[in-house]
N, C-alpha and C positions, 0 to 999 in steps of 0.2 A: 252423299251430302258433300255439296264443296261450304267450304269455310266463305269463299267469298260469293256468296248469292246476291243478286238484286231484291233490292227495297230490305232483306233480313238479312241476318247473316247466317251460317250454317250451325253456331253455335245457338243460337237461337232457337231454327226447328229442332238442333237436340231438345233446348229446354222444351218446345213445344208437343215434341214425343214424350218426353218422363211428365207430361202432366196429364197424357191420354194413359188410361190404365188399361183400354181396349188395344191399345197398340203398342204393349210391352215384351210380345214376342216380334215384332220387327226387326229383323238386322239392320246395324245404324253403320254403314261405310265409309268413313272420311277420305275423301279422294280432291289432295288439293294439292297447290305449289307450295302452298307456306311451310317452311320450315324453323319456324320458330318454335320454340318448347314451349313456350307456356299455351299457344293453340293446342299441339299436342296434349301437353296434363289436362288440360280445360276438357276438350272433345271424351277422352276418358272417363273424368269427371264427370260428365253429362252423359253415359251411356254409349258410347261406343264402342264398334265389339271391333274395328281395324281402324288402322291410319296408313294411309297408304300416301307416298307424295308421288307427285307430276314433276316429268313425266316418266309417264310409265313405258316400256319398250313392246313395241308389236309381240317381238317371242312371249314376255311377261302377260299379255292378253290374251293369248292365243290358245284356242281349244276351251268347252265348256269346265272337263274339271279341272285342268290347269288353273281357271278361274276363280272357281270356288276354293281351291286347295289356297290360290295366295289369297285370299281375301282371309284367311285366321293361322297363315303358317309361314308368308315371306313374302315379298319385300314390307310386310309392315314395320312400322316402326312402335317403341314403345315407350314408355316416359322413363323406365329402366334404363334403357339405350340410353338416349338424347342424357342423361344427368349422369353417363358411368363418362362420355365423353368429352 
């Protein structure tokens, strides 16, 4: 999910995910530029299971588990981070 989508915004299909009870095993990925905290806590809020910002570095995409490992172990960020800085 990027935070800034046309016509919605990404915060939005969160809310639109936690109102399907069919689609609460979905991994919810925020993958955006905004580096504003309160996007972060919000996206959290709303069920997301990473926060990742743009952009990301080819090495950092590269390889399928390389992929899967950073999407719940690094470079996400957290609302812990973003509020100790």
């Amino acid at each position: 999910v990027d935070l800034k989508l046309a016509g919605k915004s990404g915060h939005e299909l969160l809310r639109w995910l936690n109102d399907r009870r069919e689609l609460a095993h979905v991994v919810r990925v925020v993958l955006t530029g905004s580096d504003d905290p309160k996007d972060l806590k919000l996206a959290y809020e709303l069920g997301a299971n990473s926060y990742l910002q743009k952009p990301l570095t080819l090495q950092q995409l590269t390889g399928p588990s390389r992929s899967i490992r950073m999407l719940f172990s690094g470079p996400a960020l957290s609302p812990e981070v973003v509020e100790a800085s």
